[in-house]
VOPAMI-630861 format. One record per residue (C-alpha): residue number from 1; residue in three letters; chain; x, y negated, z negated. Coordinates in nm, 4 decimals, m for minus. Each point is the difference from the previous one (the first is absolute). Layout:
BEGIN
+-----+------+-------+----------+----------+----------+
!  nr ! rest ! kette !        u !        v !        w !
+-----+------+-------+----------+----------+----------+
! NUM !  ALA !     A !        X !        Y !        Z !
...
+-----+------+-------+----------+----------+----------+
***
This chain:
BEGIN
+-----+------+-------+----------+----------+----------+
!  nr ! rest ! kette !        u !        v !        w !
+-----+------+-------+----------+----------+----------+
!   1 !  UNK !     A !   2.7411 !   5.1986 !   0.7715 !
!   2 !  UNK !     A !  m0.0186 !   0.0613 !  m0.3548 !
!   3 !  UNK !     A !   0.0333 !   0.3566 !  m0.1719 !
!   4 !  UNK !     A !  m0.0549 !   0.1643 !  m0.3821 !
!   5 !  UNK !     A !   0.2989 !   0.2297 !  m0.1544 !
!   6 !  UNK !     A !  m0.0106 !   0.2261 !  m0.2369 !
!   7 !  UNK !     A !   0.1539 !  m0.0726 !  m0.3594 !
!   8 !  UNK !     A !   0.0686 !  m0.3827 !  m0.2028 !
!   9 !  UNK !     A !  m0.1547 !  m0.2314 !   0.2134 !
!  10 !  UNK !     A !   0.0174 !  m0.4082 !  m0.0459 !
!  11 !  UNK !     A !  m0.3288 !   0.0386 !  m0.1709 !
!  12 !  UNK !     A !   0.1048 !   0.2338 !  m0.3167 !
!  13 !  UNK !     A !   0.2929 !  m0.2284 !  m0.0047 !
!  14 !  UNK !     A !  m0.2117 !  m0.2408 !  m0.0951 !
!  15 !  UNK !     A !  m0.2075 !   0.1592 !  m0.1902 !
!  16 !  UNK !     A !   0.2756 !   0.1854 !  m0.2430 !
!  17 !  UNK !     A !   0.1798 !  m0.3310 !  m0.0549 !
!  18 !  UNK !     A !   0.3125 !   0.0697 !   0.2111 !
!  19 !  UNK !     A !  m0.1292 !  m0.2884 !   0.2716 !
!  20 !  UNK !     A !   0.2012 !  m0.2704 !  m0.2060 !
!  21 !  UNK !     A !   0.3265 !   0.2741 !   0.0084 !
!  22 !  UNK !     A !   0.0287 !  m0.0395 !   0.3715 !
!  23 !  UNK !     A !  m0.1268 !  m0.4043 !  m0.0106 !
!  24 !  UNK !     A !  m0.3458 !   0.0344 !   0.1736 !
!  25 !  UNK !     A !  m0.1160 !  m0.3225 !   0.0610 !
!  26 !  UNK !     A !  m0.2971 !  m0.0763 !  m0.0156 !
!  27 !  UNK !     A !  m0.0567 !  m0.4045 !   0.0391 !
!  28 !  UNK !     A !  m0.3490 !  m0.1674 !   0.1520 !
!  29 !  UNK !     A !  m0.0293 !  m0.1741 !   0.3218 !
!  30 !  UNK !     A !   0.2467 !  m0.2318 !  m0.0222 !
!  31 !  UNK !     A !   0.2783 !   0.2503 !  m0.1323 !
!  32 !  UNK !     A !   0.2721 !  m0.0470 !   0.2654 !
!  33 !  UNK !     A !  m0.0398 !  m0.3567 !   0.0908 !
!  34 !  UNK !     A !   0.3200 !  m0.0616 !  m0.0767 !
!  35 !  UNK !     A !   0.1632 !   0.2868 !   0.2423 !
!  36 !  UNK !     A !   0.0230 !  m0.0368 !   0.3437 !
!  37 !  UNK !     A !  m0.1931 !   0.2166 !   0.2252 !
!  38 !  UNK !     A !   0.1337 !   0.2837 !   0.2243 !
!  39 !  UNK !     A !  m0.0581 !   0.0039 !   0.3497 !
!  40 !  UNK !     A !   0.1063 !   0.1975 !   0.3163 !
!  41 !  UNK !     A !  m0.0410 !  m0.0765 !   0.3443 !
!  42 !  UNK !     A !  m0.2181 !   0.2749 !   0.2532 !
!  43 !  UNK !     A !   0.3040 !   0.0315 !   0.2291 !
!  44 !  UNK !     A !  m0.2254 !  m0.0264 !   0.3358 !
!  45 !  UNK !     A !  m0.1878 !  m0.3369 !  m0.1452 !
!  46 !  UNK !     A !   0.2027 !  m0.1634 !  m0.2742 !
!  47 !  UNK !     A !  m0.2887 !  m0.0379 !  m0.2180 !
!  48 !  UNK !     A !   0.0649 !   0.0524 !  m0.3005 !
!  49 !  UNK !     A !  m0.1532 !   0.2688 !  m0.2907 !
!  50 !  UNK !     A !   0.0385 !  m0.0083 !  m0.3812 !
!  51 !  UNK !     A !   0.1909 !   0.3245 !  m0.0809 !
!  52 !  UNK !     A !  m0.2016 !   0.1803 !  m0.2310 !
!  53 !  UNK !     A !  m0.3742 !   0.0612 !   0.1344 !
!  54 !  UNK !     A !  m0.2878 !   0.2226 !  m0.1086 !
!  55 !  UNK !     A !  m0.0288 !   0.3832 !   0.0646 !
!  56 !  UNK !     A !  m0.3751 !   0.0820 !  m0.0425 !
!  57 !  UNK !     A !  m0.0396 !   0.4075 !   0.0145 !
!  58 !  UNK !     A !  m0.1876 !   0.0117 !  m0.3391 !
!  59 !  UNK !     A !  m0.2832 !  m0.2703 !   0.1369 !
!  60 !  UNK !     A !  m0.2232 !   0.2335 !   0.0631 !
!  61 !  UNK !     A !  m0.1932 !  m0.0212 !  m0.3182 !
!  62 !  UNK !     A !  m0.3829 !  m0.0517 !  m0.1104 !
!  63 !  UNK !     A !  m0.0434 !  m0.0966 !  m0.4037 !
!  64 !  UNK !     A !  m0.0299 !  m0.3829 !  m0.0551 !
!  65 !  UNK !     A !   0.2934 !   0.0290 !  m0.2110 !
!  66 !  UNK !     A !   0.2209 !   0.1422 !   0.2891 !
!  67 !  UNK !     A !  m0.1408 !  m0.2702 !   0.2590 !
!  68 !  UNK !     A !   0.0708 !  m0.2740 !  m0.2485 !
!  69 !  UNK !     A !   0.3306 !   0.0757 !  m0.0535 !
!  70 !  UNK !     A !   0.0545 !   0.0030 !   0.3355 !
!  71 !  UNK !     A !  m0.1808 !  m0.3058 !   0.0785 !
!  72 !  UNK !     A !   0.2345 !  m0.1755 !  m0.2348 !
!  73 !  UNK !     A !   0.3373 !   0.1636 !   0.1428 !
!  74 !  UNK !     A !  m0.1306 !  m0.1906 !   0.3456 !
!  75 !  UNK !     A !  m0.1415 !  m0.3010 !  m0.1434 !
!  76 !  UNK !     A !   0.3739 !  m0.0605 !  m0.1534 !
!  77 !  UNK !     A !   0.2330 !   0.1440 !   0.2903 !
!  78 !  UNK !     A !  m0.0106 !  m0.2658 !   0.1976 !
!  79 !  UNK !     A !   0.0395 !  m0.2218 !  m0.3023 !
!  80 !  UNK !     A !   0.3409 !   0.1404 !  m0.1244 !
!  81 !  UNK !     A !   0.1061 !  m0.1061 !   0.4122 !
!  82 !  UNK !     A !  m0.0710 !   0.3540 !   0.1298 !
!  83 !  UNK !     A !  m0.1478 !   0.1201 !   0.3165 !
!  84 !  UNK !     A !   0.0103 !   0.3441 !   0.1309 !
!  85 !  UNK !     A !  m0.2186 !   0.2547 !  m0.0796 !
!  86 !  UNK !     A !   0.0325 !   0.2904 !   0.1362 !
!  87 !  UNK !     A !  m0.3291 !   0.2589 !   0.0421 !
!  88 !  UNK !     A !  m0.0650 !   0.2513 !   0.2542 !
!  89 !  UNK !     A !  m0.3010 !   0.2146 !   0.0862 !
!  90 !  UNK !     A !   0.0952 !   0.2811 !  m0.1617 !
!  91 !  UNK !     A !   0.0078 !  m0.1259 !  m0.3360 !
!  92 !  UNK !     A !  m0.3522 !   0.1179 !  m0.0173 !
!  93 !  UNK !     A !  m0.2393 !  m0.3402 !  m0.0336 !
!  94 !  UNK !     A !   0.2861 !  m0.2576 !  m0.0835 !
!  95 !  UNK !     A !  m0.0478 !  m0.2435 !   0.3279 !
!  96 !  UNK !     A !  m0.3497 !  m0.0291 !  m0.1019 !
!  97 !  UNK !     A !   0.0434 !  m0.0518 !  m0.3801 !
!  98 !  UNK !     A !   0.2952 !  m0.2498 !   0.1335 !
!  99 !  UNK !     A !  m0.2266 !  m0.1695 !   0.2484 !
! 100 !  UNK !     A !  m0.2830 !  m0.0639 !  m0.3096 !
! 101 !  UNK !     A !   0.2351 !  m0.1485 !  m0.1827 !
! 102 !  UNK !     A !   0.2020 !  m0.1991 !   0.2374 !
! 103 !  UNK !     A !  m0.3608 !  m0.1209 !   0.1337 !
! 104 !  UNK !     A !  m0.1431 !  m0.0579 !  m0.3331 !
! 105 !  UNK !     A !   0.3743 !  m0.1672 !  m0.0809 !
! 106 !  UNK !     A !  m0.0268 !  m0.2131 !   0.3091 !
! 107 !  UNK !     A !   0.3936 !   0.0087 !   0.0405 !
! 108 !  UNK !     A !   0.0864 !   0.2384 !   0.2897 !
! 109 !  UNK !     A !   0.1636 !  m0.3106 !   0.1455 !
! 110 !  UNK !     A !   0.2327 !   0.0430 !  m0.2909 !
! 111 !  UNK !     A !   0.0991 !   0.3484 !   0.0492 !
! 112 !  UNK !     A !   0.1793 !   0.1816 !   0.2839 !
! 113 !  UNK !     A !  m0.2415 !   0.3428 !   0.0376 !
! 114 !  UNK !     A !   0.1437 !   0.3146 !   0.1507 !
! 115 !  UNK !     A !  m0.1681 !   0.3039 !   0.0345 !
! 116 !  UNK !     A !   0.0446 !   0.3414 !   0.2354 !
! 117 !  UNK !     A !  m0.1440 !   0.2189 !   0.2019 !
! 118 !  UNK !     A !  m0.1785 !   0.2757 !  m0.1344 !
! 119 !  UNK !     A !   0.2723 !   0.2947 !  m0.1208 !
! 120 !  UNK !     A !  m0.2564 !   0.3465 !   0.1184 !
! 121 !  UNK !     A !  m0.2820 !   0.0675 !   0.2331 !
! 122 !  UNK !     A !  m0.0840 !  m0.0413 !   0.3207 !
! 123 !  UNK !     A !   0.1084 !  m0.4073 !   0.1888 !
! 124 !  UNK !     A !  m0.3490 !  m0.1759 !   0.0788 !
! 125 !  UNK !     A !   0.0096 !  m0.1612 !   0.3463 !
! 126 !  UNK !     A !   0.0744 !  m0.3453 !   0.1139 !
! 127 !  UNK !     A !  m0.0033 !  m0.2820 !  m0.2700 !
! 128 !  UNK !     A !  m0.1963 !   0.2295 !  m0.2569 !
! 129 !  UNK !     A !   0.3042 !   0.0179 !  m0.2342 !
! 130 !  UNK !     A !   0.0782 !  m0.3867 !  m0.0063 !
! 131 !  UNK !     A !  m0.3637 !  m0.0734 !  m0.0377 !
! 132 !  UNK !     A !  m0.0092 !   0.2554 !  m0.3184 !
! 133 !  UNK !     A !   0.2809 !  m0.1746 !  m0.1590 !
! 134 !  UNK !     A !  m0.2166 !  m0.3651 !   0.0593 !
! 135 !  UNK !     A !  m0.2700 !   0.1460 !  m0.1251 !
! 136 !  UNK !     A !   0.1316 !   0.1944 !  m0.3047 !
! 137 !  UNK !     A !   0.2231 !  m0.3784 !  m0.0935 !
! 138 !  UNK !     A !  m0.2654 !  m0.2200 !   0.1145 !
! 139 !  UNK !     A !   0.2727 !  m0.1785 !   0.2151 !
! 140 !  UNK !     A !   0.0170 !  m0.1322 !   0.3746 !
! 141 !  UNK !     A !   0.3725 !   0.0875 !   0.0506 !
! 142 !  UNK !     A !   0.2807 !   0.2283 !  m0.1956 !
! 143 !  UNK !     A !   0.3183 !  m0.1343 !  m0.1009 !
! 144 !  UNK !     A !   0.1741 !   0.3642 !   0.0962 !
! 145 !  UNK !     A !  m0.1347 !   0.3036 !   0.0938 !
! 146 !  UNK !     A !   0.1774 !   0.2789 !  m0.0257 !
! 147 !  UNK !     A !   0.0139 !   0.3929 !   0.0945 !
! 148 !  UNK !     A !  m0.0711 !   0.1991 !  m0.3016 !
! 149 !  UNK !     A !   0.3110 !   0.2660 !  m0.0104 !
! 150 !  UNK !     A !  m0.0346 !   0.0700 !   0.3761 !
! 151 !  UNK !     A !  m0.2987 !   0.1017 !   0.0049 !
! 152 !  UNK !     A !  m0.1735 !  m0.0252 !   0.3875 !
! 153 !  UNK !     A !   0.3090 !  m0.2516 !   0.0554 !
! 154 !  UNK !     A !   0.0209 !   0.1121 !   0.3942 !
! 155 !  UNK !     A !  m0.3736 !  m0.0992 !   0.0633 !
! 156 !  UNK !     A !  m0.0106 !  m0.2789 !  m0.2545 !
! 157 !  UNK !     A !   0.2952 !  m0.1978 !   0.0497 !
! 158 !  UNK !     A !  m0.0853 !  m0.1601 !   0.3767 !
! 159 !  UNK !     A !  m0.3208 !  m0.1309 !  m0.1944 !
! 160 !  UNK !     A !   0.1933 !  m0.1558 !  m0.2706 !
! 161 !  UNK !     A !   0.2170 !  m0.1649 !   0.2873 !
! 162 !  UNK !     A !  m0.3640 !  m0.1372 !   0.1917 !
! 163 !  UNK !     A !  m0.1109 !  m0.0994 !  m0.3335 !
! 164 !  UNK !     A !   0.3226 !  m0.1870 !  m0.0869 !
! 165 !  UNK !     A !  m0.0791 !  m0.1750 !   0.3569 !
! 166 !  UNK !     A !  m0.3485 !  m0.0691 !  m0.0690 !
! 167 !  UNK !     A !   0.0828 !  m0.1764 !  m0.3190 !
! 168 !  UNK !     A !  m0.2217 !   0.2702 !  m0.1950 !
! 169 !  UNK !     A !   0.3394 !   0.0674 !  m0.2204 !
! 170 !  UNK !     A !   0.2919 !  m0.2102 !  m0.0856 !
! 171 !  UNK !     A !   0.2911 !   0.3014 !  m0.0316 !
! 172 !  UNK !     A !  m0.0400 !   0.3588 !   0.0927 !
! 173 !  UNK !     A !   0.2270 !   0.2920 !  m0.1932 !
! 174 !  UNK !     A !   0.0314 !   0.3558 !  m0.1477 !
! 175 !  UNK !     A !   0.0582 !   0.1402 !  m0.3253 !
! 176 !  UNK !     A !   0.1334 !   0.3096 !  m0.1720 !
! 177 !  UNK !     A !   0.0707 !   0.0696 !  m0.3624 !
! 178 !  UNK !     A !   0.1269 !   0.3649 !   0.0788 !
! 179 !  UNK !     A !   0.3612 !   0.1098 !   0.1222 !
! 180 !  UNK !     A !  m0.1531 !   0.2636 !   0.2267 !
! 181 !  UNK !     A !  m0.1203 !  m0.3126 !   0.1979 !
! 182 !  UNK !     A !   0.3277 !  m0.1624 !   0.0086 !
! 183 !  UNK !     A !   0.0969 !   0.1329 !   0.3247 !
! 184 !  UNK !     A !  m0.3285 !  m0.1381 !   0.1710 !
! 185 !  UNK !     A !   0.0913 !  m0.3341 !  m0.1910 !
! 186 !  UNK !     A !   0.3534 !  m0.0180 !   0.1727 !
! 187 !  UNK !     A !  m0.1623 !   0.0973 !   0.3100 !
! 188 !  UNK !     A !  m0.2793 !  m0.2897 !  m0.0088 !
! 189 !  UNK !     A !   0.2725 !  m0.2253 !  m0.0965 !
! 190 !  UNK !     A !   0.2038 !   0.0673 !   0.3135 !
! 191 !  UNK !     A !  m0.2912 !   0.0010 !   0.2365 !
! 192 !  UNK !     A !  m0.2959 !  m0.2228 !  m0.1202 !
! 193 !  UNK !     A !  m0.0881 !  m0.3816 !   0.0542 !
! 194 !  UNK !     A !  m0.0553 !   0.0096 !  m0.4152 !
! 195 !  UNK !     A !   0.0133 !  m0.3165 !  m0.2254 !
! 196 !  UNK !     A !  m0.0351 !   0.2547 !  m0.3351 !
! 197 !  UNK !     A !   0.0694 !   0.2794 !  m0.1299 !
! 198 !  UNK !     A !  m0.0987 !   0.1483 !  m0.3808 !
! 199 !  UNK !     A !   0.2400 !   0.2700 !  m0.1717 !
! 200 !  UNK !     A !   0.0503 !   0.1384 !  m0.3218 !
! 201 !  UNK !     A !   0.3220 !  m0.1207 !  m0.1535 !
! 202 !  UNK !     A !   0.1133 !  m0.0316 !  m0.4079 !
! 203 !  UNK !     A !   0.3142 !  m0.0098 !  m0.1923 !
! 204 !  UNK !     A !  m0.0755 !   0.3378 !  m0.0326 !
! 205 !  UNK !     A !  m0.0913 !   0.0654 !   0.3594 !
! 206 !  UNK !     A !   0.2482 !  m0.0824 !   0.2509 !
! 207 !  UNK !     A !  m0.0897 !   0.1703 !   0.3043 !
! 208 !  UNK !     A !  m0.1214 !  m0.2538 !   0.1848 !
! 209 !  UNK !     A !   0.2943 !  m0.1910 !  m0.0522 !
! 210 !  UNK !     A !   0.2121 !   0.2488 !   0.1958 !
! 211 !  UNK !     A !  m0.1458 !  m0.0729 !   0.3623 !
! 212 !  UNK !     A !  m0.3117 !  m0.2067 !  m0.0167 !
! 213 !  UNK !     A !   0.0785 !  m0.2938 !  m0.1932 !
! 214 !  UNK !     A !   0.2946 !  m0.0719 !   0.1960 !
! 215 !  UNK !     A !  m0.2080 !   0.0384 !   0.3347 !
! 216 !  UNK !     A !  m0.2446 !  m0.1788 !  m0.1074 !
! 217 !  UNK !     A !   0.2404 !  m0.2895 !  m0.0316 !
! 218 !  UNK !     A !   0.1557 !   0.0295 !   0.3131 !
! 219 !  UNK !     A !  m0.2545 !   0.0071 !   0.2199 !
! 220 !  UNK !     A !  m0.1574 !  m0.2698 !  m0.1872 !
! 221 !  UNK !     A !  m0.3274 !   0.1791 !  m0.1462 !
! 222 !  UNK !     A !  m0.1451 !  m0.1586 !  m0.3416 !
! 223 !  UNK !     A !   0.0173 !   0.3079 !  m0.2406 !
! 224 !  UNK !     A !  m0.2815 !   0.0240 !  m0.3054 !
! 225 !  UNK !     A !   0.0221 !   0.2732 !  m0.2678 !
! 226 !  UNK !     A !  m0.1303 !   0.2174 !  m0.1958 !
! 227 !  UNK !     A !  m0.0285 !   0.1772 !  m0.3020 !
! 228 !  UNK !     A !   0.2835 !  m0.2241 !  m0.1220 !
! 229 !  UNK !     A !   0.0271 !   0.1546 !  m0.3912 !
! 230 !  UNK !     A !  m0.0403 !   0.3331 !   0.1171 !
! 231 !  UNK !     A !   0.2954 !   0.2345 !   0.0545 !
! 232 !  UNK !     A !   0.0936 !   0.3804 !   0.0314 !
! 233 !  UNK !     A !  m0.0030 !   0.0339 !  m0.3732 !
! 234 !  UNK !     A !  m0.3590 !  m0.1813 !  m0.0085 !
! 235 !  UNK !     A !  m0.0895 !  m0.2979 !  m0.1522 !
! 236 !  UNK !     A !   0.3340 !  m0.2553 !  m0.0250 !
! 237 !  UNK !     A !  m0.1702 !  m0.2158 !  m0.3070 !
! 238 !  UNK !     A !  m0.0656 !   0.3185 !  m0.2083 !
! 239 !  UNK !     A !   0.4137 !   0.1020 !   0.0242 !
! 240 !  UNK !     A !   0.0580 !  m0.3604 !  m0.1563 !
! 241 !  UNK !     A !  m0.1606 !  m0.0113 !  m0.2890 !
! 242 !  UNK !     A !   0.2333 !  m0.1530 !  m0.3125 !
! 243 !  UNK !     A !   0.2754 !  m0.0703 !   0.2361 !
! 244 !  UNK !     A !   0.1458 !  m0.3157 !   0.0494 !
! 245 !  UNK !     A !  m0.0845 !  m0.2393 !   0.2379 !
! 246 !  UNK !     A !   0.4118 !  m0.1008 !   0.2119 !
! 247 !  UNK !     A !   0.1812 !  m0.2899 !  m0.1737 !
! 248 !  UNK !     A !  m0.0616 !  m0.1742 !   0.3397 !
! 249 !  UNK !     A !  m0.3832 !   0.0315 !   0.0238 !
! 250 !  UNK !     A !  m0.0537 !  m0.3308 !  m0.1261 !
! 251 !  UNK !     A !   0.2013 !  m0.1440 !   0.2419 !
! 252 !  UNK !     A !  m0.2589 !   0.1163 !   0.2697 !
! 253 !  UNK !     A !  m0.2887 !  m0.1084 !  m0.1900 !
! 254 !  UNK !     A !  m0.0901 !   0.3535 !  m0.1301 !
! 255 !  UNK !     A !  m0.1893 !   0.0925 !  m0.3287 !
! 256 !  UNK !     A !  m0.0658 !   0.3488 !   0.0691 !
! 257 !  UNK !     A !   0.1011 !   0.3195 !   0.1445 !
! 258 !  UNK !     A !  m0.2821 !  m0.0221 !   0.2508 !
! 259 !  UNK !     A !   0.1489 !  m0.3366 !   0.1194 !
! 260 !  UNK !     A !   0.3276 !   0.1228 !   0.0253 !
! 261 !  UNK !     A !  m0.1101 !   0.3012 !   0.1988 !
! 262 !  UNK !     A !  m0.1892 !  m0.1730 !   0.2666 !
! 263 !  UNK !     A !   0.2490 !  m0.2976 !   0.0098 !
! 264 !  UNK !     A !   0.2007 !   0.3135 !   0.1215 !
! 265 !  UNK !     A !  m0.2395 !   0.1151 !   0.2328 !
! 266 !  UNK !     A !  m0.0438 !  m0.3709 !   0.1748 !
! 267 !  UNK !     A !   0.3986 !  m0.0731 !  m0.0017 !
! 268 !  UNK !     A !   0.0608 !   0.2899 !   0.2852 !
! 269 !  UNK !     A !   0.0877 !  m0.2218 !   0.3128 !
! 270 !  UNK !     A !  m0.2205 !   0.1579 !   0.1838 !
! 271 !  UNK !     A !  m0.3680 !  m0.0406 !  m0.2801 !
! 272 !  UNK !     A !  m0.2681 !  m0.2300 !   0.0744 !
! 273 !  UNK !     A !  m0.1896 !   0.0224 !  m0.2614 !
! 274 !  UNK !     A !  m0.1211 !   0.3031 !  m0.2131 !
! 275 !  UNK !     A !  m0.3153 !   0.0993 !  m0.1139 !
! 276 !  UNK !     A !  m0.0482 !   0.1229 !  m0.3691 !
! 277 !  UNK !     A !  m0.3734 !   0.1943 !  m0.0801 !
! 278 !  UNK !     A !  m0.1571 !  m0.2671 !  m0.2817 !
! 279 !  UNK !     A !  m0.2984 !   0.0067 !  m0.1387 !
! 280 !  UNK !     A !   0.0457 !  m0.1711 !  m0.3216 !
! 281 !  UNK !     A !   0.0645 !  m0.3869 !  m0.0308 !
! 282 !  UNK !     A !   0.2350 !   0.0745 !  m0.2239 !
! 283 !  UNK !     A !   0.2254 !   0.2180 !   0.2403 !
! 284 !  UNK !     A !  m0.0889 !  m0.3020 !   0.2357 !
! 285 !  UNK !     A !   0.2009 !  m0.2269 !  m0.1728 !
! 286 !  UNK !     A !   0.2772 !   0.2259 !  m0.1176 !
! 287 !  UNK !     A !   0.0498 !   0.1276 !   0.3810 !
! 288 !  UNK !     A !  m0.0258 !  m0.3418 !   0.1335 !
! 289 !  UNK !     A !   0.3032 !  m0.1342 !  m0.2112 !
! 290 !  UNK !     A !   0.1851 !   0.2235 !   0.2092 !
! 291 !  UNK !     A !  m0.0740 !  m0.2066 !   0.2959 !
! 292 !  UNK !     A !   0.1707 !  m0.3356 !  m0.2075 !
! 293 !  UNK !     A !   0.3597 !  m0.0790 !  m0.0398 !
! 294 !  UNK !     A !   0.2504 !   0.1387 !   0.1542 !
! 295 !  UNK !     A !   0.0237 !   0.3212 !   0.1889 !
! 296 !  UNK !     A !   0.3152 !   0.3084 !  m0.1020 !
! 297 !  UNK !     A !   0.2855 !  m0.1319 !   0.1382 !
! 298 !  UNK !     A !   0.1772 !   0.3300 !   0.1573 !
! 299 !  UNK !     A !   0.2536 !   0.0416 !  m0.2701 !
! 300 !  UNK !     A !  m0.3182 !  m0.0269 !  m0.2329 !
! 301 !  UNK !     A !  m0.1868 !   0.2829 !   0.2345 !
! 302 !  UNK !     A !   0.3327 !   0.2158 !   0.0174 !
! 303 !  UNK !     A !   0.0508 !  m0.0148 !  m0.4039 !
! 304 !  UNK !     A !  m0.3601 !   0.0865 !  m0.0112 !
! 305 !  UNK !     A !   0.0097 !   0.3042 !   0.1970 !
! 306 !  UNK !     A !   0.3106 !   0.1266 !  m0.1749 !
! 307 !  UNK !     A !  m0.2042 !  m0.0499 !  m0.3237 !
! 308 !  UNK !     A !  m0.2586 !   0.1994 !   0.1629 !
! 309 !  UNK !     A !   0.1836 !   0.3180 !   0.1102 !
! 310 !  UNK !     A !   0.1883 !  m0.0074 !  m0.3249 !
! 311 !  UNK !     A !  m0.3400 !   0.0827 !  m0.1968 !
+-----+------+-------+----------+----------+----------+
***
């Protein structure tokens, strides 16, 4: 899932000349060859996903200049060794600007598509909502499905089990990116046959962390999440800007506070994989470093947050 915030985005970064203050990188296709990639393991499965994926809330666009942008952010995912993107029905028409592109693309083999339920209105009957999602991605079978924050999850989830059985979907989940849902979360967790889950969770937005993460872990559920440079005090990137990047970020192959942020995010035991919005190829490459090197060791992550709470 992929969000906006309010304030000094990535972009006027960029654009004021601070990028090259925090050490955005911003190298062409072959710009980590040299790095290892990052994997994790789906706990049920053992297959294993690159960390850093591809939150797609802002596909929902129309101008040529929009679609191309986007067109190139897929074209080169896959490229840089990544695979998840992450979509959902109520991101307005993003699954069917995603399935153009992947179809004109011809690389959904490449990619590992996940999408959700719809997140208001009334639950169409029988298959309707799986054959939606083929339709709107122009695919034969889903990678995960997932419940969109809970919505219908008492009628829905038995079809995402026959579907799972039926070989119509891969993985079958929930998501929430609000603390108001946590309780449902922890509840799902303890109760539900689930191979994901999605929550919000930052180094400025720990809540998750308290209960969920470590649930997730033990009862062995892979754990995606969202809105990874967000944070109670908004945007993460726009409360960096001029600082320093840690004497030790080179030692885990980072350039640039947006590296070092979602190296954070992946090193939590319990991550799979996270999945920054992008819609630039630019942001593409700087997000995907993240998922090269090495991950935050936990004295790394503890110095971090100590950093953090200090201001």
């Amino acid at each position: 899932m992929s969000a906006t915030f309010p304030g000094f985005t990535r972009r006027t970064l960029m654009k004021s000349g601070l990028a090259a203050g925090i050490g955005i990188a911003l190298g062409g296709p072959s710009f980590a060859a040299d790095l290892p990639l990052i994997t994790k393991a789906i706990p049920k499965t053992g297959e294993k996903l690159p960390v850093i994926g591809l939150g797609t809330n802002a596909y929902s666009v129309t101008s040529p200049e929009d679609i191309a942008a986007r067109k190139e952010v897929l074209e080169n995912f896959p490229k840089l060794g990544a695979k998840v993107v992450d979509t959902a029905r109520g991101y307005g028409e993003s699954e069917v600007v995603i399935g153009n592109l992947v179809k004109e693309l011809g690389n959904r083999d490449q990619l590992f598509i996940a999408t959700k339920t719809p997140i208001r209105g009334d639950v169409k009957p029988g298959n309707a909502e799986i054959e939606e999602a083929f339709a709107r991605l122009q695919v034969k079978k889903l990678d995960l499905l997932q419940i969109h924050n809970f919505h219908g999850i008492d009628e829905l989830f038995p079809r995402l089990k026959e579907w799972k059985q039926e070989g119509k979907v891969r993985y079958i989940g929930c998501t929430t990116s609000t603390d108001d849902q946590y309780p449902q979360m922890i509840n799902a967790l303890k109760t539900l046959p689930l191979d994901f889950i999605q929550v919000d969770y930052s180094i400025d937005n720990h809540g998750a962390a308290e209960e969920i993460l470590p649930l997730a872990q033990e009862k062995g559920v892979a754990v995606l999440i969202n809105v990874p440079l967000g944070g109670r005090r908004g945007n993460v990137l726009s409360q960096l800007a001029g600082k320093p990047l840690p004497g030790w970020a080179t030692e885990i192959g980072a350039t640039s506070w947006a590296q070092v942020m979602l190296k954070y995010v992946v090193s939590h035991p319990a991550v799979t994989a996270t999945i920054p919005g992008t819609t630039r190829l630019a942001h593409l490459r700087d997000n995907q470093l993240a998922g090269r090197g090495e991950l935050l060791t936990a004295d790394q992550r503890k110095r971090l947050e100590q950093a953090w709470a200090a201001g």
